[in-house]
C-alpha distance (Angstrom), angle and dihedral (degrees) to the residues before:
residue distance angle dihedral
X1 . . .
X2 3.73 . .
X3 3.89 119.0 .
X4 4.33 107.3 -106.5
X5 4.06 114.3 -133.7
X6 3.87 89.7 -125.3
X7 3.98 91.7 54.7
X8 3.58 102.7 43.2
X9 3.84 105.1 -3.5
X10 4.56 90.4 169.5
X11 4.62 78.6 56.9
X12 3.67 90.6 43.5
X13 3.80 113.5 112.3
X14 4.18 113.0 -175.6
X15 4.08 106.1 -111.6
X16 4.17 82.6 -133.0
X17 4.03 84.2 59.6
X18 3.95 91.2 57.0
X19 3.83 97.4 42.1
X20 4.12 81.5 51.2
X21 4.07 86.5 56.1
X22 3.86 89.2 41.4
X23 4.46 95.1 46.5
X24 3.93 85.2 39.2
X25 3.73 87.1 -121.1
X26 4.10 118.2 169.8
X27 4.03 95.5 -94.0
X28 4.27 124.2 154.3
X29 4.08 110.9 -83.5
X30 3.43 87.9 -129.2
X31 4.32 110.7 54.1
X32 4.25 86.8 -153.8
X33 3.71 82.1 72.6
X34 3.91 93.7 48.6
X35 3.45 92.4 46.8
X36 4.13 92.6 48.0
X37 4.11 85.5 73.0
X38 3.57 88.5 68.4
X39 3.86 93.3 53.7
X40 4.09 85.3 46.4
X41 3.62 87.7 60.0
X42 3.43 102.8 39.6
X43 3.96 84.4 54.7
X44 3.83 99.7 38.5
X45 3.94 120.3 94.3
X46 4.09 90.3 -145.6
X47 3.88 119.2 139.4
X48 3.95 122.4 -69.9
X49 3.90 94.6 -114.5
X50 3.73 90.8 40.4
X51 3.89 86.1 51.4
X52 3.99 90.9 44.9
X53 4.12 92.5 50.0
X54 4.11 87.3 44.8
X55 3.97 85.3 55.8
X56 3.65 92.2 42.1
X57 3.44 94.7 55.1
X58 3.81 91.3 41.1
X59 3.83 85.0 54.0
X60 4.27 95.1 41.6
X61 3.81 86.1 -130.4
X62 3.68 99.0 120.7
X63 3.36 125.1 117.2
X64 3.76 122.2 -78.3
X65 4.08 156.3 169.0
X66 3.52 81.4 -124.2
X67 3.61 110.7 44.1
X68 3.57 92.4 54.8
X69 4.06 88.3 50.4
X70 3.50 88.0 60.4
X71 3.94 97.5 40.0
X72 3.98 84.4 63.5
X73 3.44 91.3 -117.8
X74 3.86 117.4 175.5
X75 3.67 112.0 -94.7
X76 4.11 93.5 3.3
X77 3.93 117.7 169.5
X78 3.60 117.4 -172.0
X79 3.80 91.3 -167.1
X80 3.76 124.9 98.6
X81 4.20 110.8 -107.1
X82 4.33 78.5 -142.2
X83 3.12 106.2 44.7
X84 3.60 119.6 14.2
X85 3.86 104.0 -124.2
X86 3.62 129.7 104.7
X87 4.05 106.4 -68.9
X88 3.39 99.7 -127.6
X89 3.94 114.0 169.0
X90 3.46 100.0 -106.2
X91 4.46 91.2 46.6
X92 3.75 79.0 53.4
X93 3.54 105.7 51.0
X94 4.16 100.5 29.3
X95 3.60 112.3 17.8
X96 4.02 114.0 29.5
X97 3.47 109.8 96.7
X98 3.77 95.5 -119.0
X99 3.99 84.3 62.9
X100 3.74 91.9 45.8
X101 4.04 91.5 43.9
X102 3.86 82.9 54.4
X103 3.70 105.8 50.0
X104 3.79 87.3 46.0
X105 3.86 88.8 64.3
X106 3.51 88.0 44.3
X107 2.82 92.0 64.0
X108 2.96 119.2 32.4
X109 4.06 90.0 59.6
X110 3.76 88.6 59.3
X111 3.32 81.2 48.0
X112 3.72 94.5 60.7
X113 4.07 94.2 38.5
């Protein structure tokens, strides 16, 4: 039986930290650090949708190519339209070129401010 945050919260480790460990997804060594970005948001006075897509992420239910692949939706691709690997989360926020292209002009305009 897993350990519940309201019994032992210091024990508690996030159920989107072990399916991290089990997809060999990019996660902290260490799960205290994981589990410090939910105290940073609970502290943090940062917009409600910004706070609800922090927490999504957190919690790997946002939105994707592949989630709906493996929801069996109708006409599901998994791959990136970009870059033609699997769209997982972090390809689509960090390392598809449409993110890249977008954090360059980011950038770059605060750059220029």
């Amino acid at each position: 039986k897993q350990v519940a945050w309201y019994d032992k919260p210091e024990e508690f480790i996030p159920q989107s930290y072990c399916t991290r460990e089990r997809d060999k997804v990019d996660r902290p060594r260490d799960p205290m650090h994981f589990k410090s970005a939910y105290k940073l948001l609970t502290a943090s006075d940062i917009p409600a949708t910004l706070h609800s897509f922090h927490l999504e992420y957190l919690h790997r239910s946002l939105n994707s190519r592949s989630k709906h692949e493996a929801m069996g939706l109708p006409n599901a691709d998994a791959f990136c339209l970009h870059c033609t690997v699997v769209a997982i989360l972090s390809h689509v926020l960090n390392e598809c070129i449409i993110a890249q292209l977008s954090q360059r002009v980011i950038t770059r305009f605060f750059d220029w401010k």
